[in-house]
DOSE-89752 format. One record per residue (C-alpha): x, y, z. Coordinates in steps of 0.02 Angstrom, whole numbers, plus 50000, padded with zeros to 5 digits. Layout:
<patis>
XYZ...
</patis>
This chain:
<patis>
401214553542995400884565343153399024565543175398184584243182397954594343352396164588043340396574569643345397824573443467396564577343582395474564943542396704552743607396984563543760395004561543786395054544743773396194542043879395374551444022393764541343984394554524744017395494532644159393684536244217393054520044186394414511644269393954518944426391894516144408391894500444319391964481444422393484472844455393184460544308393294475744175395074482044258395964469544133395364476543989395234493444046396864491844059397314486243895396444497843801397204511943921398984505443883398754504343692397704522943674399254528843789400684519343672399714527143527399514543543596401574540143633401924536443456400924553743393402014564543537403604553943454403534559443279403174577843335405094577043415404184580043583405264564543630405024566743824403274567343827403244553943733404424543243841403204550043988401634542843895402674523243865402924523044043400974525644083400524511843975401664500844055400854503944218399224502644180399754486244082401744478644075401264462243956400804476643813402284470843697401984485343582402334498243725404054487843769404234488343565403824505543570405084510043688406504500343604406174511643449406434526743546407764522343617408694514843471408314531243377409284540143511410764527643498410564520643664410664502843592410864493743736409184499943821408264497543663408804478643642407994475543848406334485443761406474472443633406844458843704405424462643818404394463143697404654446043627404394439143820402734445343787402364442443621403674427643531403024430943359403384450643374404354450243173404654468843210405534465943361406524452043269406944463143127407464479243248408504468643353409234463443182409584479943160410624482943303411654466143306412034469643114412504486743188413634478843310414454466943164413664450343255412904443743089412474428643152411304434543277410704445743139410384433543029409434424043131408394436843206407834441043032407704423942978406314421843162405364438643087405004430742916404534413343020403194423043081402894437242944403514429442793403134445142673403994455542789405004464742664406094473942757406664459242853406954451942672407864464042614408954465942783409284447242788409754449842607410964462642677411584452142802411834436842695412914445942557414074454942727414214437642784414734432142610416004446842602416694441442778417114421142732417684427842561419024439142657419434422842743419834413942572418224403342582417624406442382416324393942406415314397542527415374414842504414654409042336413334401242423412944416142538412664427842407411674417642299410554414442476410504433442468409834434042288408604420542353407814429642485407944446842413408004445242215408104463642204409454466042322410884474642190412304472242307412384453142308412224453042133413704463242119414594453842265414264437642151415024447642012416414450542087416794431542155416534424541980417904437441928419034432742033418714413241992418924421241802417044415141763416874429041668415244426441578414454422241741415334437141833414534448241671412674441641693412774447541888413444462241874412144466441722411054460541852411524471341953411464487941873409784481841797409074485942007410454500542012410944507441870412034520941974413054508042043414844514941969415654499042054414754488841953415164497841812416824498741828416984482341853416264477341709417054488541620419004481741673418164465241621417674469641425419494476841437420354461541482419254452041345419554465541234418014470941213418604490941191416854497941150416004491441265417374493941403417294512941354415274511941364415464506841542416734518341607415934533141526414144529941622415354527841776415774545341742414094551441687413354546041873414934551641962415934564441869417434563041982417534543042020419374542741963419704523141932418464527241791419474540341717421074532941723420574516141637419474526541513421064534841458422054519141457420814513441318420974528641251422914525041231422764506841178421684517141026422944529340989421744544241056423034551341149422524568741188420724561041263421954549641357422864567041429421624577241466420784560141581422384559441678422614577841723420814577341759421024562841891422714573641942421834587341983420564578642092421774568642188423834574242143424394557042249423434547642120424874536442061424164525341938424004541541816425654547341851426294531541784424794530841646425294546441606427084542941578426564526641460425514540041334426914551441328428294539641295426904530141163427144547241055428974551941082428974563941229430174555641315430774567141442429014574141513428764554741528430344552641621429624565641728427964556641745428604539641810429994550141943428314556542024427544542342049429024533642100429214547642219427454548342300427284527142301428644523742416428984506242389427304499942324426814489442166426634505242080428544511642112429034494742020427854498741870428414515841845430134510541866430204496441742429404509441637430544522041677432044510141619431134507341458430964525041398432654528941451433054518841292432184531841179432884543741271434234555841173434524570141316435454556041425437184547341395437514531641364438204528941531437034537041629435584524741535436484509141612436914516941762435114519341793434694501641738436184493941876435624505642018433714501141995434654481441998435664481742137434084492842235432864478942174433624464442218434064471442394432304474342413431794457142361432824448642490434004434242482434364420842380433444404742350434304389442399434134375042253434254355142237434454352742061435154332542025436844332541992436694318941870437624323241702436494310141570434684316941619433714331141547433964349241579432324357741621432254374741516430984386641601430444403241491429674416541587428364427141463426704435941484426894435541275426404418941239424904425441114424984438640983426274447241031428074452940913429114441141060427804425241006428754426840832430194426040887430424410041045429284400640936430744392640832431704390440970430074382241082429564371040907431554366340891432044359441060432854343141064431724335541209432874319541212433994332541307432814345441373431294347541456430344366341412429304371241544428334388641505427824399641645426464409841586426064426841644424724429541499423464440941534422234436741412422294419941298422094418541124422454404740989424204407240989424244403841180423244388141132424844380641020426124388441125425464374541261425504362441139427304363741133427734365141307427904350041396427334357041556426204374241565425834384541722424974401041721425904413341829424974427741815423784426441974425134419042087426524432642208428464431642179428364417542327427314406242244428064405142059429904403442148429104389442240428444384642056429924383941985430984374742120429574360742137429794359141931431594358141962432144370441816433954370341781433814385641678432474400441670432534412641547431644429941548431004432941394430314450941446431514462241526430764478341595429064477841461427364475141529426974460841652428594456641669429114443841803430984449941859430414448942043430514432242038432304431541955432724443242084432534429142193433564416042072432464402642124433594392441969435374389841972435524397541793434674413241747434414419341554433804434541484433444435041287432424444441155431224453641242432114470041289433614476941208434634480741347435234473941524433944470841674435184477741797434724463241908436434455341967435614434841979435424434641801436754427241758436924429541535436094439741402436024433641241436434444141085437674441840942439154452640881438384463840772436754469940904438444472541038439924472340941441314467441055442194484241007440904497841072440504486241215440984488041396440554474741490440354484741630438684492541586438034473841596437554464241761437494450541644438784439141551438544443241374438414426041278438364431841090437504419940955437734415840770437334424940653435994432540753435044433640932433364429940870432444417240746430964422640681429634415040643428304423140523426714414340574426344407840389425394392640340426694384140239427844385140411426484379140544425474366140438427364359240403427934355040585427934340940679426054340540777427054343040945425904329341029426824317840903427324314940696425864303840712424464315540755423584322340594423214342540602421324346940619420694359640488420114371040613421984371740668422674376440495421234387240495421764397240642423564398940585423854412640441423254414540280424664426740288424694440540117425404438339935426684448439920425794466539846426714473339668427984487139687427064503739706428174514439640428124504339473426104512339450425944527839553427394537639501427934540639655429224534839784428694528039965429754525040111429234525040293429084515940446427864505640538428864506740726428244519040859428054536840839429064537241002430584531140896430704545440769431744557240852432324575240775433834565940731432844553140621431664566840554433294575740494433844562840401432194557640318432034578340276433684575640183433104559240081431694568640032432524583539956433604573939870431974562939813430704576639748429494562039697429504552739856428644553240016428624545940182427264534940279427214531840440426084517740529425724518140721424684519040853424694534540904424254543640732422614538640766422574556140870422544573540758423544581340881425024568440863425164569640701425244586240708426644586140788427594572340699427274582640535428004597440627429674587840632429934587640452429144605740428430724614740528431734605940388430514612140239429474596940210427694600440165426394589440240425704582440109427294571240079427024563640260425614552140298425194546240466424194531940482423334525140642423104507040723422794491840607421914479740722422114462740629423734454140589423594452240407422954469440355424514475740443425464466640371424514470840190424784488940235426554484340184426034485940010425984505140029428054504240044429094501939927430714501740061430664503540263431664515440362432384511040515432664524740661433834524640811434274524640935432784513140965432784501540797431254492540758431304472740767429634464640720429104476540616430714473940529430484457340488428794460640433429504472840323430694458440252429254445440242428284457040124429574460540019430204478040083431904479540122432674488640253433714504040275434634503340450436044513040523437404504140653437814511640795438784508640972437534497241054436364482441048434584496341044435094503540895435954487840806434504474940789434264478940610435774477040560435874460940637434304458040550435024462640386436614453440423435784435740445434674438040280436234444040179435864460240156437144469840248437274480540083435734492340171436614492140349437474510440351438894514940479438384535140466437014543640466437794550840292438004535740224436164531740263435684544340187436374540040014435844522540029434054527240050434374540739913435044526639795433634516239832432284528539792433144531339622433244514139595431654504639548432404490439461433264485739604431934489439719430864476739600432004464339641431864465739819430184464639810430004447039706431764440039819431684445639988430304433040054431114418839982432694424940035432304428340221431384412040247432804402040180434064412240279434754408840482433514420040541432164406340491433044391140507432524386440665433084368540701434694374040655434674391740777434024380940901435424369440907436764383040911435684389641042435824371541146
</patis>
């Protein structure tokens, strides 16, 4: 603090005194005359300083340092001012002067630290602050910048790959300054990266325990309860993001991305626009965007969605995304031909695997009597509807002949992941490693034939088949129409899901390679199934309990409802994004022929007031009250889903996007399905569904004729009953379940 005009002049007296004295005092006093001159002048310098009279104060440094040079507070002095002006090169002489005089200056230490930090040396930073704690060790500044210095230095070797010692660093940071936020949240982010996820949790708690405001931190931690999903508390720590920093737009776009794995759709809109509006080349919301409005059947204005980010990402990670999700939707999508659907999917081929460059060279033996390594390519090896249906086929393999090698690009384990490596006999996670390393992957594990099990969903993998980095390339069950890419070489469906008549090979950039009776196997999770296989580590091996534990307790199948309530109930448990005005005009017909029925419909979305809004709208333009359509949000666990079941009496397929899990879920719990055939393989899995269960008799060629079998079927309940007590048995002793036998055909 400046010191008062008063004091001002006291040091201005004072001075003058010892000037006085310097001239009428003997020649043994000069020394200290001197001394005390050049410290009341450096003082009197300091005062002048923090007034801004900055030239009289330089004036008042340089008379102290004639009346004594060795004063190392008037060289420090000096250094200050001149650093403050940002004429860092003078300033480092002053204080390097200063430490000629005095070694154990720590302020001079921790102000030249300043400056080399300043200058990015951090070594000579470090150890300048390191010498100013030697000889001040509560210095806490020069804690808290070696602290700084430490956790920079930490971020530099991480940059350079170096994990470990940057581990090191920043817990050296923590142990000089155990307040410092920053390397707590540096630490954080290491461990996250190494997935040590509780430890990366504890720092960054740690961290926003000294800096609550840190909306890095929270972020952070908040993409972390996503991935474990932890919802709540992921939405806890994205909202106090937002709280501290209204407009930090990661925040907003991941908060609606919960919002949209919750089925709160119009919180999820509103987020996005909100983060459009800030920043309009924010791409991730574009694409985020597109994902909600597909989710709930706007199909178009999600179209649109994905074409603008595609448009402003110019040939980033997030043009792929959007496309793949692009291709998707297109499937739902009614306002397009059939043509122009798989041109789109062969242009965004032929365009992709341009892009990804040429083709891998392979090595593969040539020897006819060894095994053929099988490689599947899934970031659904957990609880997902494609687990249910490669598990046959994974449980099945003859390994005498083949080797199954699973490349996993799981994003989150679970304890279906945990038995899906028990029946691999080799596992690799995929999902931190770029399109270079898994080709290399695969062609060190010599894989004779990969097969994508994804297509264009979520975390799929198709850059690496648009490398073929395997001589053979599959794709199977996990989308229901071509990739586009020209290097894979077959899809595989069956004649029903593309019957050979309606199919033109053409639309394809795959061989189609059609199965019997049906392209999938499922597998309904149950414990009579899993507790009756082969222990895949041998026939030997006994079960634990804890495994039978973890593997279904799966629902009896519920009584017929209609038999109690006096009422009729159909519905669906697929998207809202799949009932289209088409389907809605068909179900508004069933019900006016039904006066005692109604509909329910099960998904995601519903959870939102505003969606169901507007799926009830649908059936009001055709005169159907609301009260005979109920909308039911998400069902988080597997087995009350599938208990919901017990509200049906019979399921309702749409088109053109059919259902497929949900399907045989229907079928497991004793609800038959009403499906309608059409020209291609989107629209036909139910009746290939139907087909290899024997029950073709609910497969209808028109939308007339679907109609009237739904109508029958409501008026029926005696036959409905005995679809309820037959179809379980029925499906699991059918193809569709018989999975040794699939899998054979399959080999």
């Amino acid at each position: 603090m400046a010191l008062s005009l008063e004091e001002e002049r006291a040091l201005v007296d004072k001075v003058c005194h010892l000037q006085e004295d310097l001239k009428n005092e003997p020649p043994k006093e000069e020394i200290k005359i001197r001394r005390m001159l050049a410290v009341a002048l450096s003082d009197l310098g300091t005062q002048l300083k923090l007034t801004e009279r900055l030239e009289e104060a330089k004036e008042k440094y340089d008379m102290a340092m004639e009346y004594d040079e060795t004063y190392p507070d008037v060289h420090y002095n000096l250094g200050v001012l001149y650093g403050e002006q940002g004429d860092l090169d003078i300033a480092v002489r002053y204080y390097e002067s200063a430490l000629q005089h005095f070694p154990c200056y720590a302020d001079a230490h921790c102000n030249l630290g300043v400056i080399k930090k300043k200058r990015h040396d951090l070594m000579a930073a470090k150890w300048h602050y390191e010498q100013a704690l030697l000889f001040k060790p509560n210095f806490h500044l020069a804690k808290r910048n070696l602290a700084i210095v430490l956790s920079d230095l930490g971020t530099m070797v991480k940059g350079e790959g170096d994990l470990k010692r940057a581990t090191q660093l920043y817990k050296n940071s923590i142990y000089i300054d155990p307040f410092y936020p920053d390397a707590y949240y540096n630490l954080g982010v290491v461990h996250a990266e190494k997935r040590n996820i509780e430890k990366a949790i504890y720092n960054y708690r740690m961290c926003l325990h000294f800096e609550p405001a840190m909306v890095t931190a929270l972020h952070n931690l908040g993409i972390i309860y996503k991935t474990m999903g932890e919802l709540q508390l992921s939405q806890e720590c994205y909202k106090s993001c937002l709280r501290h920093n209204p407009t930090f737009i990661p925040a907003m776009n991941d908060l609606g991305m919960i919002y949209t794995m919750l089925g709160q759709h119009q919180l999820a809109i509103e987020l996005f626009h909100q983060a459009l509006e800030i920043d309009p080349n924010y791409l991730v919301a574009y694409n985020n965007l597109g994902v909600v409005l597909r989710d709930e059947g706007k199909v178009v204005e999600s179209i649109e969605a994905y074409d603008k980010c595609i448009t402003l990402s110019n040939g980033t990670n997030d043009e792929f995304t959007a496309y793949h999700n692009k291709l998707l939707a297109s499937n739902y999508d009614i306002s397009q031909t059939w043509d122009q659907i798989q041109e789109m999917h062969l242009k965004w081929g032929r365009s992709y695997r341009e892009f990804m460059g040429g083709w891998l060279r392979w090595n593969n033996s040539k020897q006819n009597d060894r095994q053929l390594i099988v490689g599947y390519v899934s970031p659904d090896f957990f609880y997902h509807s494609v687990s249910y249906f490669i598990h046959n086929v994974l449980l099945n393999h003859d390994r005498s002949n083949i080797k199954v090698v699973l490349f996993a690009n799981v994003q989150r384990d679970d304890d279906k992941t945990t038995r899906f490596k028990l029946l691999a006999d080799e596992w690799h996670s995929i999902k931190d490693l770029s399109t270079d390393e898994v080709c290399q992957l695969v062609q060190r594990t010599k894989v004779d034939i990969l097969v994508d099990l994804t297509g264009h969903t979520s975390n799929n993998r198709l850059d690496v088949f648009a490398r073929k980095p395997a001589p053979i390339q599959v794709t199977w069950i996990g989308y229901p129409n071509t990739t586009g890419l020209p290097t894979i070489d077959y899809r595989f469906t069956d004649n029903i899901a593309d019957p050979i008549e309606t199919t033109n090979p053409k639309h394809y950039s795959e061989t189609l390679v059609r199965l019997e009776p049906c392209f999938l196997s499922y597998n309904p999770d149950t414990v009579a199934f899993w507790v009756a296989w082969p222990h895949p580590l041998g026939p030997d091996v006994v079960r634990t309990e804890r495994e039978k534990e973890l593997h279904t307790r799966s629902p009896d199948i519920p009584p017929l409802r209609c038999l109690s309530c006096g009422y009729v109930t159909a519905g669906t448990f697929n998207s809202v994004s799949k009932i289209t005005p088409l389907v809605a005009q068909a179900w508004s017909s069933i019900l006016k022929q039904v006066p005692n029925m109604r509909i329910v419909i099960k998904s995601k979305p519903l959870a939102c007031p505003r969606v169901q809004r507007d799926i009830r709208a649908m059936f009001s333009v055709h005169g159907i009250s609301d009260d005979r359509i109920e909308c039911l949000g998400l069902i988080p666990s597997h087995n009350s889903h599938l208990s919901a079941y017990e509200m049906l009496d019979f399921a309702l397929d749409c088109w053109p996007y059919a259902g497929t899990a949900t399907s045989c879920e229907a079928m497991y719990m004793g609800v038959p399905l009403v499906t309608l055939r059409g020209p291609h393989h989107v629209q036909n899995v139910g009746a290939s569904l139907n087909n290899a269960v024997g029950m073709s008799e609910l497969s209808a060629a028109t939308v007339d004729e679907y109609v009237q079998i739904a109508v029958d079927l409501a008026k029926d309940p005696k036959r409905l009953a005995q679809y309820r007590e037959e179809l379980r048995p029925k499906l699991l002793a059918s193809a569709l379940c018989n999975g040794k036998e699939y899998t054979a055909g399959v080999e």
